[in-house]
Backbone as ProteinMPNN parsed JSONL, in Angstrom:
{"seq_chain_A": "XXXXXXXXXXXXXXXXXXXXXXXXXXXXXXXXXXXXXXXXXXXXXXXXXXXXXXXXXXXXXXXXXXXXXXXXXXXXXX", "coords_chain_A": {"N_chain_A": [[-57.339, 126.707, -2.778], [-56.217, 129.222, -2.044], [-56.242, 129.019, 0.894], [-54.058, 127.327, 0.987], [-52.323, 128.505, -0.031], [-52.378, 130.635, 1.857], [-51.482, 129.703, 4.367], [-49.168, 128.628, 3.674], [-47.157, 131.053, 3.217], [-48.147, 131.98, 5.799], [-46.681, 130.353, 7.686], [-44.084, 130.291, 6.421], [-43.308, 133.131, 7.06], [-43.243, 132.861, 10.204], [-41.052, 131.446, 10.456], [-38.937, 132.784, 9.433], [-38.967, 134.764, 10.967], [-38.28, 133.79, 13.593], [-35.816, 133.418, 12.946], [-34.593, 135.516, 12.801], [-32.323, 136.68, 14.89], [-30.255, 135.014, 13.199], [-29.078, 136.412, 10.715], [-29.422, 139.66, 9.391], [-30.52, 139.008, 6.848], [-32.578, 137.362, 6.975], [-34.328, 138.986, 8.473], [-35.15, 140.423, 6.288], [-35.993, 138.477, 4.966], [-38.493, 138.089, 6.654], [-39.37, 140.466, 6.199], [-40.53, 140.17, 3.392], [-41.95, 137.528, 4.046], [-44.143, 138.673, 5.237], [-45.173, 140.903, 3.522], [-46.157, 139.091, 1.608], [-47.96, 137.505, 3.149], [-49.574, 139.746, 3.473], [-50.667, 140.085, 1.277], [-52.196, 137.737, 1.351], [-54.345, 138.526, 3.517], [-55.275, 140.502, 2.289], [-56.067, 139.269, -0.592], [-58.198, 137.217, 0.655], [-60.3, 138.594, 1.573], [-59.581, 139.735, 4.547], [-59.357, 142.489, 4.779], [-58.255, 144.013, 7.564], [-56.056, 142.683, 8.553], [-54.522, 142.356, 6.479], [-53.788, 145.271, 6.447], [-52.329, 145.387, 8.263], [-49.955, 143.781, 8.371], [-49.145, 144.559, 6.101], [-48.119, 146.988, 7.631], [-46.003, 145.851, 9.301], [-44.366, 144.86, 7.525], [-43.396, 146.604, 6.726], [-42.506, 148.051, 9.187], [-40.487, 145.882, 9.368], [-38.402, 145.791, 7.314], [-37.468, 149.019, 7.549], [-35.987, 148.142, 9.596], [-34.295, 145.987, 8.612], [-32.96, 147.557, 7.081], [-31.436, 149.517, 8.847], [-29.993, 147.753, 9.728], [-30.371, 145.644, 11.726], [-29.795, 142.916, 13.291], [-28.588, 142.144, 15.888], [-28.279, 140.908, 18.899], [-31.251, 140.398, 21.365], [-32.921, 141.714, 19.469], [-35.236, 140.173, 19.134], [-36.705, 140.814, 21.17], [-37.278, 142.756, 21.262], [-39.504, 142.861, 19.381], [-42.797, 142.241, 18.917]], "CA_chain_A": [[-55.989, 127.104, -3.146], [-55.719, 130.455, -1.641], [-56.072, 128.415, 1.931], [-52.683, 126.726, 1.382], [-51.229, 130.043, 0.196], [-51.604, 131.522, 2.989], [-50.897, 128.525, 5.434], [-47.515, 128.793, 3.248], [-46.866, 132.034, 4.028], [-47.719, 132.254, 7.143], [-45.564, 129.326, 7.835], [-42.781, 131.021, 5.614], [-43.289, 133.9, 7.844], [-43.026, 132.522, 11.158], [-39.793, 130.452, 10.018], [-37.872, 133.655, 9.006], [-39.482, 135.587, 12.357], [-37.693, 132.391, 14.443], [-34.137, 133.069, 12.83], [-34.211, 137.119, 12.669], [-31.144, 136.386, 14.914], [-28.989, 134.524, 12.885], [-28.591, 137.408, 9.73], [-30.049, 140.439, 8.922], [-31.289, 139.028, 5.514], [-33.903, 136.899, 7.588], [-34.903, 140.568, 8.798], [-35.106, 140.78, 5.295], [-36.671, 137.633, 4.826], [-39.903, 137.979, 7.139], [-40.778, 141.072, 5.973], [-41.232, 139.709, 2.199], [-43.306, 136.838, 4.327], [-44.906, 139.942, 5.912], [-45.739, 141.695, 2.31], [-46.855, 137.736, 1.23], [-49.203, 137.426, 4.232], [-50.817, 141.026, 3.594], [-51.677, 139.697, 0.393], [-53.012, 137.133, 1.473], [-55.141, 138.809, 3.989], [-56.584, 141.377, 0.763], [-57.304, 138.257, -1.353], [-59.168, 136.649, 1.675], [-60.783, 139.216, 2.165], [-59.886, 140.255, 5.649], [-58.658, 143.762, 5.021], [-57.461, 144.597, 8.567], [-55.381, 141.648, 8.583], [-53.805, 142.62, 5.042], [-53.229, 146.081, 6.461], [-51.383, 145.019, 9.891], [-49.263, 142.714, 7.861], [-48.081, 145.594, 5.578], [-47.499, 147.929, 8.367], [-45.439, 144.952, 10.008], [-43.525, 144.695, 6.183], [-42.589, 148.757, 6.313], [-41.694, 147.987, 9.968], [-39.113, 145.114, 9.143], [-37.856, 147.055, 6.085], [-36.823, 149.589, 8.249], [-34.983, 147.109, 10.576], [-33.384, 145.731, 7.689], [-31.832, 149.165, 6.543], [-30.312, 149.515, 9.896], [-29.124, 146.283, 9.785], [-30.629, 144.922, 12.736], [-29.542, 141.854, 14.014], [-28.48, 142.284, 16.868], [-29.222, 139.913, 20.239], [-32.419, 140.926, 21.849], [-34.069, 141.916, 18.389], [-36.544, 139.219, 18.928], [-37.3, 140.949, 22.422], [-37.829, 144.66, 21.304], [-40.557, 143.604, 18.712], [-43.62, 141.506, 19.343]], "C_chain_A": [[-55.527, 128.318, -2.33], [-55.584, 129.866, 0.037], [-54.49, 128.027, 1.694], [-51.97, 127.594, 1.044], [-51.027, 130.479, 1.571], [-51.142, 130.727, 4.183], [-49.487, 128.875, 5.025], [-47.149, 129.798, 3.579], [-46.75, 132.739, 4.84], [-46.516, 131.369, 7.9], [-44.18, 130.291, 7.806], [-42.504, 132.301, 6.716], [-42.346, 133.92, 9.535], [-41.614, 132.661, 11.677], [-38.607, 132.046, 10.215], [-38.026, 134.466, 10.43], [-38.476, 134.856, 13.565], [-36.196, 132.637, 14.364], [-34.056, 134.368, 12.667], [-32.351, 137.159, 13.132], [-30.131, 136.206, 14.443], [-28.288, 135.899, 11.426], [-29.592, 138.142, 9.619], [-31.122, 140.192, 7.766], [-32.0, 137.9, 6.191], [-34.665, 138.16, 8.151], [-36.005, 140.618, 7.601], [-36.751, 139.861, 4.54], [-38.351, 137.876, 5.666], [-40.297, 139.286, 6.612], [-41.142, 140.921, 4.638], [-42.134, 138.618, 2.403], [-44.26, 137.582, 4.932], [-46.054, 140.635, 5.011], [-46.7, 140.725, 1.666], [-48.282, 137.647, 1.916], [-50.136, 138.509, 4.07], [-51.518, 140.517, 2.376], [-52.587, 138.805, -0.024], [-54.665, 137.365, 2.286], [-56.13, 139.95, 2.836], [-57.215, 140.329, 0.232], [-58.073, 137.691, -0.771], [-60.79, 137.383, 1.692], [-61.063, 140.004, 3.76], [-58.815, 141.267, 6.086], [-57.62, 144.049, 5.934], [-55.98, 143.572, 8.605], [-54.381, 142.159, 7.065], [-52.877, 144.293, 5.873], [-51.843, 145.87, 7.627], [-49.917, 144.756, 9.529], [-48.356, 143.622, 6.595], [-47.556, 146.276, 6.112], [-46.01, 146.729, 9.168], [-43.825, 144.646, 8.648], [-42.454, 146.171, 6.302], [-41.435, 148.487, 7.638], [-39.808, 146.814, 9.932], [-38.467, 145.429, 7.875], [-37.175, 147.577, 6.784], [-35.925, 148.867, 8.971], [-34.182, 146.703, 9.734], [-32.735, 146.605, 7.343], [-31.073, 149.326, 7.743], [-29.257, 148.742, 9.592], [-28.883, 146.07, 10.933], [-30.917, 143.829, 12.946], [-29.405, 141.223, 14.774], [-29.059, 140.999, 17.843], [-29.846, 140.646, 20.965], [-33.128, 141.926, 20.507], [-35.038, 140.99, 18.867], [-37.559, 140.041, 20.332], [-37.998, 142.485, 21.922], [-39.251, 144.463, 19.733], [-41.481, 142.188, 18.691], [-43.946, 140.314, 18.529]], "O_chain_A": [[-54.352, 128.318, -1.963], [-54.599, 130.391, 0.558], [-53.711, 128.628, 2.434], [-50.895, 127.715, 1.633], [-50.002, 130.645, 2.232], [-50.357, 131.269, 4.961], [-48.687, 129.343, 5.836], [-46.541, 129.637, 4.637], [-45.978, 133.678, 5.035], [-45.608, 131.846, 8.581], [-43.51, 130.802, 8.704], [-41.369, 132.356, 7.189], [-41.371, 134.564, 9.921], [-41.085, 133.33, 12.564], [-37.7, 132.174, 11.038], [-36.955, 134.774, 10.954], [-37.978, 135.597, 14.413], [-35.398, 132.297, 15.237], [-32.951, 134.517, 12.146], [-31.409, 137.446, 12.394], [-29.102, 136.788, 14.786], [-27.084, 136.137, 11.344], [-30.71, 137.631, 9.694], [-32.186, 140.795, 7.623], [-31.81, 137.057, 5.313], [-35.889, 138.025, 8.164], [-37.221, 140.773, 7.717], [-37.81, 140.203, 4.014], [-39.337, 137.762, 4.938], [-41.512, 139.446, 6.492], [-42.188, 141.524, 4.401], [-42.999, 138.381, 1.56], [-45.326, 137.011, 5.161], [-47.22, 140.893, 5.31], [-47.785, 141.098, 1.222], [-49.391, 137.703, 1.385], [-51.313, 138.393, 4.411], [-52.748, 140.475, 2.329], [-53.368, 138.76, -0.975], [-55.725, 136.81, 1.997], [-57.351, 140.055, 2.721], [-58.43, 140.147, 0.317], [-59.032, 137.399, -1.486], [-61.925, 136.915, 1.781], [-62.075, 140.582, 4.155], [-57.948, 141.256, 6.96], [-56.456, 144.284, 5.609], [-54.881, 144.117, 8.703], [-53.175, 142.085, 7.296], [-51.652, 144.42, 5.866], [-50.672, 146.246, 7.574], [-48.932, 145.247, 10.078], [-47.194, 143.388, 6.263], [-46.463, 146.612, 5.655], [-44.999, 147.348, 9.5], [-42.663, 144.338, 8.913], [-41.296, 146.499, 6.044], [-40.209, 148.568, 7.561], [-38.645, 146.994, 10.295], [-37.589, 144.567, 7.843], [-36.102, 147.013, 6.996], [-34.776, 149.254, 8.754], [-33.033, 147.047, 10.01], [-31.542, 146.307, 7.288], [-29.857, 149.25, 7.568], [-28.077, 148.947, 9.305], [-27.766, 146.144, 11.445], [-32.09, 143.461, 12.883], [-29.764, 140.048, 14.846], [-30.036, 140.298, 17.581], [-29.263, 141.647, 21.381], [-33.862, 142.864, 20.816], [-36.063, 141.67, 18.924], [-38.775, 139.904, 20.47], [-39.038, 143.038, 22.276], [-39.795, 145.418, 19.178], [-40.915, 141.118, 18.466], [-44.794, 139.513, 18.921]]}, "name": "protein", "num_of_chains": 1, "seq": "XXXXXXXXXXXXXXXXXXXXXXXXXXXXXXXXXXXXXXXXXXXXXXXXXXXXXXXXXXXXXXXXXXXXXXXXXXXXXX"}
């Protein structure tokens, strides 16, 4: 079970990572698949992976408060 969690949320992740472009609240959107994915990497057990994946949550947070949308968002973050 916890396998297809996180398949789903990484998925879910991806998806919202793919359309940052089109609205801010996909900004919004990957980093609650961001916060999803860290918790998947704690319940796994593979810590670093949990932490990355929160720092990656704080970072698109922040982007979202701007309200960065913008064209060439996808370019300025990896």
């Amino acid at each position: 079970m916890l396998t297809v969690y996180g398949a789903t949320v990484l998925t879910f992740m991806m998806l919202m990572y793919a359309m940052e472009r089109r609205s801010r609240y996909f900004v919004l959107a990957f980093a609650i698949g961001c916060a999803l994915s860290s918790s998947y990497g704690f319940l796994s057990g593979a810590w670093p992976f949990g932490v990355v994946e929160a720092i990656w949550c704080g970072i698109a947070l922040q982007r979202f408060s701007r309200g960065s949308a913008e064209p060439g968002l996808r370019d300025a973050v990896p």
